[in-house]
TILO-85072 format. One record per residue: residue number from 1; residue in one letter; x, y, z of N, C-alpha, C in turn. Coordinates in steps of 0.001 Angstrom, whole numbers, padded with zeros to 6 digits. Each point is the difference from the previous one (the first is absolute). Layout:
BEGIN
<pami><pos>NUM</pos><code>a</code><n_east>X</n_east><n_north>Y</n_north><n_up>Z</n_up><ca_east>X</ca_east><ca_north>Y</ca_north><ca_up>Z</ca_up><c_east>X</c_east><c_north>Y</c_north><c_up>Z</c_up></pami>
...
***
This chain:
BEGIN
<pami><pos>1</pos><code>x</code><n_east>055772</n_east><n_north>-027115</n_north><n_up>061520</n_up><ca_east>-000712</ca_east><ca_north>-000371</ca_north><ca_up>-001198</ca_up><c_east>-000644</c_east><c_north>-001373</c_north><c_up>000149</c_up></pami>
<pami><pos>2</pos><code>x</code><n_east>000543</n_east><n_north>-000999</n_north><n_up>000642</n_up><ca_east>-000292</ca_east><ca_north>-001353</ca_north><ca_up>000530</ca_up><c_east>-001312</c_east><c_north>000546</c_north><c_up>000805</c_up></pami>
<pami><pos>3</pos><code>x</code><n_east>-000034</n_east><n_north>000481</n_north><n_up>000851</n_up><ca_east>-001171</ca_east><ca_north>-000034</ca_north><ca_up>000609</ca_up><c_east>-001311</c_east><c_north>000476</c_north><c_up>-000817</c_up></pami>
<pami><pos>4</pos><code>x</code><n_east>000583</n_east><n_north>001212</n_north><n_up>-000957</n_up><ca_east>-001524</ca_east><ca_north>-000071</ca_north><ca_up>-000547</ca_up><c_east>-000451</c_east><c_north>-000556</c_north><c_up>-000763</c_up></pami>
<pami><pos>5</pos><code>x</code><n_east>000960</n_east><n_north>-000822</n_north><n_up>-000707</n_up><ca_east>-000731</ca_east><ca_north>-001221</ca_north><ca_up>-001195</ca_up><c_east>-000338</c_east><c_north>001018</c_north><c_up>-000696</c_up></pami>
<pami><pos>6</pos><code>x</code><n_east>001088</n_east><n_north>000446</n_north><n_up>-000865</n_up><ca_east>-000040</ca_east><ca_north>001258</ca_north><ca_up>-000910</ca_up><c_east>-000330</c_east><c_north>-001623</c_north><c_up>-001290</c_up></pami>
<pami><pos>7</pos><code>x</code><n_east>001515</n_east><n_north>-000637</n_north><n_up>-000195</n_up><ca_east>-000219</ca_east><ca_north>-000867</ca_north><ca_up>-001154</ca_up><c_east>-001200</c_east><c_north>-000799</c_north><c_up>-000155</c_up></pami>
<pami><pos>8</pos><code>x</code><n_east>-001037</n_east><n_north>-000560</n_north><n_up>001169</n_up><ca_east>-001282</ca_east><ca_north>-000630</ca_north><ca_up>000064</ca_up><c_east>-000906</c_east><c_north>000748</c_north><c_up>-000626</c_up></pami>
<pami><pos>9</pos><code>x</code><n_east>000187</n_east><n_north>001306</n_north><n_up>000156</n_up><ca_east>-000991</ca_east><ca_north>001392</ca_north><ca_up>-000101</ca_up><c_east>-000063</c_east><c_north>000381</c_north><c_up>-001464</c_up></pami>
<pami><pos>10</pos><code>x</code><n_east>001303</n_east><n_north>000373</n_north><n_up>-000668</n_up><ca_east>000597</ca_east><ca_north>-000599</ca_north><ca_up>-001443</ca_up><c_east>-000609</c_east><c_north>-000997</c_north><c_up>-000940</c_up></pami>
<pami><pos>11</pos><code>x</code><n_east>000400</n_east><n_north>-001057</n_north><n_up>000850</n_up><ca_east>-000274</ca_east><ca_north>-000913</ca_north><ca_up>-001202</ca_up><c_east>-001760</c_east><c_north>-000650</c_north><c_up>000075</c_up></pami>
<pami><pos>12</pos><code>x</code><n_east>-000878</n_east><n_north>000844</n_north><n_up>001050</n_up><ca_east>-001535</ca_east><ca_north>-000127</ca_north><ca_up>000015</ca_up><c_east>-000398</c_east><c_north>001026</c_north><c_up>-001260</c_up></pami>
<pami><pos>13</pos><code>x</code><n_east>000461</n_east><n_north>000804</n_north><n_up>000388</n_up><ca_east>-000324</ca_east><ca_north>001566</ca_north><ca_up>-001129</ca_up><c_east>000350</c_east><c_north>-000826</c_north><c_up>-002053</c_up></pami>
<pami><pos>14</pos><code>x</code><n_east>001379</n_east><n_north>-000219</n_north><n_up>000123</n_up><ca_east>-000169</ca_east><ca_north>-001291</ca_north><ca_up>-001017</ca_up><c_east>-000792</c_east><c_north>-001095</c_north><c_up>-000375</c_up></pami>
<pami><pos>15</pos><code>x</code><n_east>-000936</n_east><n_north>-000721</n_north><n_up>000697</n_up><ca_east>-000718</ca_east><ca_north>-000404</ca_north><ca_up>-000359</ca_up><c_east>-001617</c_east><c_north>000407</c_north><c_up>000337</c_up></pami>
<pami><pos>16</pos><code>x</code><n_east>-000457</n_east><n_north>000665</n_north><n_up>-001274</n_up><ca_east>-001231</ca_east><ca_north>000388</ca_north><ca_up>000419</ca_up><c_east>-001129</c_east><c_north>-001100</c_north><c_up>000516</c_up></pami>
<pami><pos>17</pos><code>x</code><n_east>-000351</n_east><n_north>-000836</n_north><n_up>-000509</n_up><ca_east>-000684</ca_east><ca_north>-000801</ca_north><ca_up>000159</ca_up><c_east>-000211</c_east><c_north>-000385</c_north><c_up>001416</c_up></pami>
<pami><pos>18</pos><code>x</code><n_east>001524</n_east><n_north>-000257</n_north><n_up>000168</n_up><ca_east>-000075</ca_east><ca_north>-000636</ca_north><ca_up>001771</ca_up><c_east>-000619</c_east><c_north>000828</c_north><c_up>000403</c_up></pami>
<pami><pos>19</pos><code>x</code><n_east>000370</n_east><n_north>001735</n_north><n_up>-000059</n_up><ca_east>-000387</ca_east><ca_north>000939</ca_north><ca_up>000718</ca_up><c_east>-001521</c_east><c_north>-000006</c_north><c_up>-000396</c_up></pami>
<pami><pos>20</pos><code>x</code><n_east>-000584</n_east><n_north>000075</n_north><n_up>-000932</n_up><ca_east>-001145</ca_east><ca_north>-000129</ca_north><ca_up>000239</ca_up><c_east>-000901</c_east><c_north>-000998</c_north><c_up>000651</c_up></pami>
<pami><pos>21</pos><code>x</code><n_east>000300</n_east><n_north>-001102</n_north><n_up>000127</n_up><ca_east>-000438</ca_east><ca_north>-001108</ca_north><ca_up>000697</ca_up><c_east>000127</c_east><c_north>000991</c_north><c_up>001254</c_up></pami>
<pami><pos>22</pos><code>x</code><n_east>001135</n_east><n_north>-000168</n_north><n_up>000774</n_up><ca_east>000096</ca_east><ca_north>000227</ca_north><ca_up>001350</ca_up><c_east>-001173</c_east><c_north>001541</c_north><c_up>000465</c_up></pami>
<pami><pos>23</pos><code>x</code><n_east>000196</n_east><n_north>000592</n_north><n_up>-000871</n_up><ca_east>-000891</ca_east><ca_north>001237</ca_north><ca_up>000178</ca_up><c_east>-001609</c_east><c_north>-000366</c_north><c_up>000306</c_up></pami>
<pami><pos>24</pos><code>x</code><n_east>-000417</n_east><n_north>-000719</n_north><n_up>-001010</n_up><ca_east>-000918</ca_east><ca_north>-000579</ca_north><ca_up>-000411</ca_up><c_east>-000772</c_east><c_north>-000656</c_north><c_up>001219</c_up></pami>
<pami><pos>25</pos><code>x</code><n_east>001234</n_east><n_north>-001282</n_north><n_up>000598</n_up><ca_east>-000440</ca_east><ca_north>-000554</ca_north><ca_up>001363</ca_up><c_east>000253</c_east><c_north>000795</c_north><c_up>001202</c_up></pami>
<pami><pos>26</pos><code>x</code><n_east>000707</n_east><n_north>001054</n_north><n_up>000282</n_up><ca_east>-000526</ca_east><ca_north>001102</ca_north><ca_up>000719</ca_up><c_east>-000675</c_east><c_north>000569</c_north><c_up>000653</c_up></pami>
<pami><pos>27</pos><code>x</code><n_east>-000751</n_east><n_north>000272</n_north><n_up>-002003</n_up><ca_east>-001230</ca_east><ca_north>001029</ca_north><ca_up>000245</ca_up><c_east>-001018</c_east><c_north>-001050</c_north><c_up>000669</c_up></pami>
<pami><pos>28</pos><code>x</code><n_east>-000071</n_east><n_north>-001744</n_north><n_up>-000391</n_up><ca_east>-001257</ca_east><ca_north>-000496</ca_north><ca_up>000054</ca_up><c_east>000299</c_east><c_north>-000076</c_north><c_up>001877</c_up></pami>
<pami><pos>29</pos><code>x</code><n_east>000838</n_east><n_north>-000504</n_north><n_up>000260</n_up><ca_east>000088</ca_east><ca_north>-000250</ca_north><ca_up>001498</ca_up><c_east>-000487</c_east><c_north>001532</c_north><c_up>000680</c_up></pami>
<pami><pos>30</pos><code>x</code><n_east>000806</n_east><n_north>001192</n_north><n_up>-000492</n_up><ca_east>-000668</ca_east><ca_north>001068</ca_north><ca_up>000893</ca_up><c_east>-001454</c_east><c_north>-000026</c_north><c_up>000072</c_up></pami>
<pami><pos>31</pos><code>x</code><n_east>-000911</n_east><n_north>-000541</n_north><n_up>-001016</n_up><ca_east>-001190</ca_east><ca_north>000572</ca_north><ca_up>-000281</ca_up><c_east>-001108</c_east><c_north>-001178</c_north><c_up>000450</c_up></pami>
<pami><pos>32</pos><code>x</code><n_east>000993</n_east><n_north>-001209</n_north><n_up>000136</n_up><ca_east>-000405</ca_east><ca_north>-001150</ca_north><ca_up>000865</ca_up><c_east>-000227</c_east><c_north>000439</c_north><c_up>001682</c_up></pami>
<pami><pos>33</pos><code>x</code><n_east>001252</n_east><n_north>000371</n_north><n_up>-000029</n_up><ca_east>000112</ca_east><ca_north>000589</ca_north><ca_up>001734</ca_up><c_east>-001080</c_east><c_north>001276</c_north><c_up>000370</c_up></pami>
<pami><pos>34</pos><code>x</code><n_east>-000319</n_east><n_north>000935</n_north><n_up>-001262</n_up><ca_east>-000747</ca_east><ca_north>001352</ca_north><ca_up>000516</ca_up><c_east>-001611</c_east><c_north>-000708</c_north><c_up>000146</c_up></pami>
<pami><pos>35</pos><code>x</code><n_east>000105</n_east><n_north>-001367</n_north><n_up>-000485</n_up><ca_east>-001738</ca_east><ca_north>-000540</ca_north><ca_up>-000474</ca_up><c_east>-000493</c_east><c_north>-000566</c_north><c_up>001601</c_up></pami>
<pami><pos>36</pos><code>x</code><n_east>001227</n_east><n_north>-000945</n_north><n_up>000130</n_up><ca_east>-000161</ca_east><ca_north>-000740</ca_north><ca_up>001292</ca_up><c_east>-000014</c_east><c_north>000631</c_north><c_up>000952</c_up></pami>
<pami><pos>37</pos><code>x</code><n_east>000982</n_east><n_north>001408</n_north><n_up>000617</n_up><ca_east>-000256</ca_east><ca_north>000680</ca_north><ca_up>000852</ca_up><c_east>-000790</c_east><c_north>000847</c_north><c_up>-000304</c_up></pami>
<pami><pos>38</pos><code>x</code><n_east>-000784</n_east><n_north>000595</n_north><n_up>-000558</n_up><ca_east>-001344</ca_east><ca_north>001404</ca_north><ca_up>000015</ca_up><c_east>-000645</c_east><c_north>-001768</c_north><c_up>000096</c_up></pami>
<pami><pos>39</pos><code>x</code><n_east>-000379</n_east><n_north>-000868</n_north><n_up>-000057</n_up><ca_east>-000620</ca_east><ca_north>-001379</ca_north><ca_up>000271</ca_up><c_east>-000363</c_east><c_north>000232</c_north><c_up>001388</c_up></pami>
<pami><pos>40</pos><code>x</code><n_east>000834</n_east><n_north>-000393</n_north><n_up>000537</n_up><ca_east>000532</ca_east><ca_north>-000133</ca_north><ca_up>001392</ca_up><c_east>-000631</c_east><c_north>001091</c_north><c_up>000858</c_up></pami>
<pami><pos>41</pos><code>x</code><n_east>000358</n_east><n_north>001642</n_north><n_up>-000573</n_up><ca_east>-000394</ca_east><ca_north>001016</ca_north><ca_up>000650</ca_up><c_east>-000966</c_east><c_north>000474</c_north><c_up>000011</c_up></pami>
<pami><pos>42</pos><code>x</code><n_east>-001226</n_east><n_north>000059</n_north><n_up>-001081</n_up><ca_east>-001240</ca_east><ca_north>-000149</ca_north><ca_up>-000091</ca_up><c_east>-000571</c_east><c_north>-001229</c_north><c_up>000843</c_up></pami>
<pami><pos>43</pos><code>x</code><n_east>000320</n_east><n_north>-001297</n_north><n_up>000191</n_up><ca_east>-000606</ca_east><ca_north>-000895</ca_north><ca_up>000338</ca_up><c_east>000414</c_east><c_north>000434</c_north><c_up>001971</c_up></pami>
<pami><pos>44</pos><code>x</code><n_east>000761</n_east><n_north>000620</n_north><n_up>000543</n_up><ca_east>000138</ca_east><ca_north>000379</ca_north><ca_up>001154</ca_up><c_east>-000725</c_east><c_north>001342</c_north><c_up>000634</c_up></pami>
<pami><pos>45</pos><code>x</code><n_east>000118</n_east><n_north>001076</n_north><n_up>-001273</n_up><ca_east>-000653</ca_east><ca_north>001086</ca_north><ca_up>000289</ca_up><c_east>-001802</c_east><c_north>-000631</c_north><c_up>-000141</c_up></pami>
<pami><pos>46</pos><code>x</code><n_east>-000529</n_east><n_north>-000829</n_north><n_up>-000536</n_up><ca_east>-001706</ca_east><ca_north>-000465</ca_north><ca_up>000009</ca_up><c_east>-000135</c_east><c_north>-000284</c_north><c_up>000926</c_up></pami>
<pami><pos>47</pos><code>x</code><n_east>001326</n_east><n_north>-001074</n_north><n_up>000857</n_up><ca_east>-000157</ca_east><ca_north>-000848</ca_north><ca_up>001088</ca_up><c_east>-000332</c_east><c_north>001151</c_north><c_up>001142</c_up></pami>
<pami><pos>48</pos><code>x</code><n_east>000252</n_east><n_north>000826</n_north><n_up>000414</n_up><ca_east>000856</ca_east><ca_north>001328</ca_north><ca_up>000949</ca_up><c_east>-001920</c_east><c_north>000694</c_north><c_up>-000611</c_up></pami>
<pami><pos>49</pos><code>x</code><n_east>-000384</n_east><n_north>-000124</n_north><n_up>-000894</n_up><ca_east>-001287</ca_east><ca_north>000906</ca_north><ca_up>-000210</ca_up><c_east>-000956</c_east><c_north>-000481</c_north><c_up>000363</c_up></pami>
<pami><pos>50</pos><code>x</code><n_east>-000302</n_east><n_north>-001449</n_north><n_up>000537</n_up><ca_east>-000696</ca_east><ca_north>-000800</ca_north><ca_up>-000131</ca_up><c_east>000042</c_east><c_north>-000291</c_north><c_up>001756</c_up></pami>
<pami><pos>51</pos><code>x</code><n_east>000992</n_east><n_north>-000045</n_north><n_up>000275</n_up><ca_east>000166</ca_east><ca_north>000142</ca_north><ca_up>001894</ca_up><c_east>-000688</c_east><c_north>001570</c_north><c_up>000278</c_up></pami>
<pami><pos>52</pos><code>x</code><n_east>000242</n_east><n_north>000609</n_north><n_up>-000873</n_up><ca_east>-000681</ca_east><ca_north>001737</ca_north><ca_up>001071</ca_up><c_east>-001763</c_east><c_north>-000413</c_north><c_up>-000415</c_up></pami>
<pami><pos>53</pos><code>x</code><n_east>000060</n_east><n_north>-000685</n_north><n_up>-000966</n_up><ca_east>-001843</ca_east><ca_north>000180</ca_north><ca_up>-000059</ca_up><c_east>-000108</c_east><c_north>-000952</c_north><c_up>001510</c_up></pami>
<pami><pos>54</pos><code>x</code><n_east>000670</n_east><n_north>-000892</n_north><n_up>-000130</n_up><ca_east>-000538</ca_east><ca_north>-000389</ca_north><ca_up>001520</ca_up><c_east>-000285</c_east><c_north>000446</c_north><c_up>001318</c_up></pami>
<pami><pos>55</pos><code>x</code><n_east>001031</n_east><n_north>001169</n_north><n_up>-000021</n_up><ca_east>000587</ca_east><ca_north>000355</ca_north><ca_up>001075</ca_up><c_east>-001230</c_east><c_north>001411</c_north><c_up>000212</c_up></pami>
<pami><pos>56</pos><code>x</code><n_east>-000472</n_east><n_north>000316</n_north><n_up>-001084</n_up><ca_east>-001883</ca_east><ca_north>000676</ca_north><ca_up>-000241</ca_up><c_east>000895</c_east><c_north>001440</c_north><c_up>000420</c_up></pami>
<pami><pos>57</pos><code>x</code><n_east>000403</n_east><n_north>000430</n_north><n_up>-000770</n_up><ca_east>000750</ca_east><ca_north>001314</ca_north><ca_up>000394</ca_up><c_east>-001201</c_east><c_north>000757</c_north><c_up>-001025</c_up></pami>
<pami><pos>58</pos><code>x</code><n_east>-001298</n_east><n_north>001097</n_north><n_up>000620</n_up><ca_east>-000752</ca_east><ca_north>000668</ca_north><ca_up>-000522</ca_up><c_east>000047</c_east><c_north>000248</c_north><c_up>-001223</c_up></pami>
<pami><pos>59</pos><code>x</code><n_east>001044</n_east><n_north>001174</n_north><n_up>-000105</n_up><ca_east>000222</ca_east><ca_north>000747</ca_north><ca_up>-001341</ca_up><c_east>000660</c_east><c_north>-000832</c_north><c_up>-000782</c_up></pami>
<pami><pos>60</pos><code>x</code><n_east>001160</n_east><n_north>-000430</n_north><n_up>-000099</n_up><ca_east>000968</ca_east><ca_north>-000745</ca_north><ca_up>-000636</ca_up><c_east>-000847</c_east><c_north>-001614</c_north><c_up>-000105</c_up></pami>
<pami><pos>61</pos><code>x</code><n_east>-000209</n_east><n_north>-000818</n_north><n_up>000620</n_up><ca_east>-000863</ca_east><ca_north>-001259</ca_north><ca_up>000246</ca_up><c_east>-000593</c_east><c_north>000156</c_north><c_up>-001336</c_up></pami>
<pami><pos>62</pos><code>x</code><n_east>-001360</n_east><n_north>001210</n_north><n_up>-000424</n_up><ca_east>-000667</ca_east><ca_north>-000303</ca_north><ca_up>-000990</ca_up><c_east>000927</c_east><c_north>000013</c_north><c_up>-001461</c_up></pami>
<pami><pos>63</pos><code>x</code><n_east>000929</n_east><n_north>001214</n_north><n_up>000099</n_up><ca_east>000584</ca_east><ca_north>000458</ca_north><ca_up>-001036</ca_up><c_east>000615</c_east><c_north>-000971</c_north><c_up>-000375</c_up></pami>
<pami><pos>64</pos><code>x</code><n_east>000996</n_east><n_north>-001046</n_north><n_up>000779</n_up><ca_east>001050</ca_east><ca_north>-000964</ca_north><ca_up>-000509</ca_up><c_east>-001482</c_east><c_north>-001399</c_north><c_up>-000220</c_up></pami>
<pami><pos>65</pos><code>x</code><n_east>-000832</n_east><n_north>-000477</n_north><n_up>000665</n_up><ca_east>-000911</ca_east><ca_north>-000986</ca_north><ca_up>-000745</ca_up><c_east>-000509</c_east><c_north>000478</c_north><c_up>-001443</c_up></pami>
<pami><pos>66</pos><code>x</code><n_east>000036</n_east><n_north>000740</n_north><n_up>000135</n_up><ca_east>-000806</ca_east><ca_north>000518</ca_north><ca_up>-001582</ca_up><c_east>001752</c_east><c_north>000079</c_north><c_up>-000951</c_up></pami>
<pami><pos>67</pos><code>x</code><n_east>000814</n_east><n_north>000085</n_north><n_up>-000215</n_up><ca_east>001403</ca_east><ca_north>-000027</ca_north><ca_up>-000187</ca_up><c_east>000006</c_east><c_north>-002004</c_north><c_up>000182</c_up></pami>
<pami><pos>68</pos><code>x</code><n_east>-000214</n_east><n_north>-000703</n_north><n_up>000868</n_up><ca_east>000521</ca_east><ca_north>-001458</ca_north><ca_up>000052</ca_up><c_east>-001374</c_east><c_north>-000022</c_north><c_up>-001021</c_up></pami>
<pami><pos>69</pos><code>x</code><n_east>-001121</n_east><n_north>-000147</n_north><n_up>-000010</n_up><ca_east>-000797</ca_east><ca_north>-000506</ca_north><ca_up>-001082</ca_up><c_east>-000083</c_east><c_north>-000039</c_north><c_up>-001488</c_up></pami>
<pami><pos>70</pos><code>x</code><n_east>000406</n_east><n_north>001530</n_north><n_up>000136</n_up><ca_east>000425</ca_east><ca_north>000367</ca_north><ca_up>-001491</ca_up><c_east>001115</c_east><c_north>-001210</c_north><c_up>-000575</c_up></pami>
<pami><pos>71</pos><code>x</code><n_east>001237</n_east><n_north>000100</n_north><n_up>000892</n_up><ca_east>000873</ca_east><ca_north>-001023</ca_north><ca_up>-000333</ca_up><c_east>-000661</c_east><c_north>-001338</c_north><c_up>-000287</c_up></pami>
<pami><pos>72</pos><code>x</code><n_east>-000631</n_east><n_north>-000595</n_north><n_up>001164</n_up><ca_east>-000171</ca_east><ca_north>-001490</ca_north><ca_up>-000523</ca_up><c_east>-001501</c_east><c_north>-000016</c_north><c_up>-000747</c_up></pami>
<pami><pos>73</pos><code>x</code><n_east>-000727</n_east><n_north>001416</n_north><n_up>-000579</n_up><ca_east>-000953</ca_east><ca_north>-000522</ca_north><ca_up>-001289</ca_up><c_east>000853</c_east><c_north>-000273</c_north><c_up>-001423</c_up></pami>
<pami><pos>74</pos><code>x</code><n_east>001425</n_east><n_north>000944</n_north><n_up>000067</n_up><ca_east>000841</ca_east><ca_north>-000232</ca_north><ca_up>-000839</ca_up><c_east>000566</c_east><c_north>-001237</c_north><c_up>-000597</c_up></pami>
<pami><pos>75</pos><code>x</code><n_east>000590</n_east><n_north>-000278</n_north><n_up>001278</n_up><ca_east>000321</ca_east><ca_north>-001743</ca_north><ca_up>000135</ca_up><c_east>-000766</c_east><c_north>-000852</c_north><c_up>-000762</c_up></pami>
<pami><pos>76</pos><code>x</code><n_east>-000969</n_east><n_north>000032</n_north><n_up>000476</n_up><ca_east>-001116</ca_east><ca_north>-001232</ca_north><ca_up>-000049</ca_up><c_east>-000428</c_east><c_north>000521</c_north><c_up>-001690</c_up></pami>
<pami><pos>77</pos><code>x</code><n_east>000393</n_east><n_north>000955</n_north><n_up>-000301</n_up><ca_east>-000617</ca_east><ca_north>000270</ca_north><ca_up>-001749</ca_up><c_east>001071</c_east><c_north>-000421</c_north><c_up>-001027</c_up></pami>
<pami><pos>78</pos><code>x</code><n_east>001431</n_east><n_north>000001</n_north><n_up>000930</n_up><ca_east>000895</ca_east><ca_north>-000317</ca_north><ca_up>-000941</ca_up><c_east>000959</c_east><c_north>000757</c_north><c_up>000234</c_up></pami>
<pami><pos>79</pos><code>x</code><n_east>000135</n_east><n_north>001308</n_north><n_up>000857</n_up><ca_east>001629</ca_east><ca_north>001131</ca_north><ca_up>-000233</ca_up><c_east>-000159</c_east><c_north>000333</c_north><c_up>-001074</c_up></pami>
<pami><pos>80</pos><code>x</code><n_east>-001137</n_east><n_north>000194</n_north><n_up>-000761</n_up><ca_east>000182</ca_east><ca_north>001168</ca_north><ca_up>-001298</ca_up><c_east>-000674</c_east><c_north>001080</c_north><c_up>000633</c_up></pami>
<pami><pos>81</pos><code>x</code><n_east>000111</n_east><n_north>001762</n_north><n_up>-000003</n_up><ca_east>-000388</ca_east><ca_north>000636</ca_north><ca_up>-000222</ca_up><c_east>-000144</c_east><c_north>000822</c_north><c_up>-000835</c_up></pami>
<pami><pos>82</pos><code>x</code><n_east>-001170</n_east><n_north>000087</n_north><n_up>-000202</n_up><ca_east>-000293</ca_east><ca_north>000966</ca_north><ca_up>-001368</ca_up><c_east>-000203</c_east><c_north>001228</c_north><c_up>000144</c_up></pami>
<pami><pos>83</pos><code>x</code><n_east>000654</n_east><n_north>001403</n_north><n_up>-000483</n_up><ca_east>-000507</ca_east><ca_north>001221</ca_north><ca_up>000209</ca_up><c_east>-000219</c_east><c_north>000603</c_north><c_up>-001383</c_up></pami>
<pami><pos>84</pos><code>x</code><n_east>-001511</n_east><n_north>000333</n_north><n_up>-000463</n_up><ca_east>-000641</ca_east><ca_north>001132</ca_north><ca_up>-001085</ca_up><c_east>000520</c_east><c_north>001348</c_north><c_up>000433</c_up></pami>
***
């Protein structure tokens, strides 16, 4: 019973509040962490798209420049896209 911190577990469920706080900072850290890494992984997968246009691969070469431009007319407008 010591090991699972049954009474810690208890007396959290007793106080709601705490429990909501802690929930609360949680959720913000998970959603901190999902922002910074899709960050991270987009900013590696452009990098990786941006070496094959170099690398002038025919078929793929045009398809991924037209794919990197799109991205950075985005950029440069702001990261809003709008779809009607």
């Amino acid at each position: 019973m010591e090991k699972m911190r049954l009474a810690e577990y208890v007396e959290l469920l007793e106080n709601p509040r705490r429990l909501l706080f802690l929930n609360f900072l949680i959720g913000v850290s998970r959603g901190f962490g999902t922002a910074i890494g899709f960050t991270v992984l987009a900013a590696l997968v452009l990098y990786f798209l941006q070496q094959m246009i170099v690398l002038n691969i025919p078929v793929i070469g045009s398809f991924i420049a037209d794919i990197v431009a799109i991205v950075q007319a985005q950029l440069k407008v702001g990261g809003f896209i709008i779809y009607f």
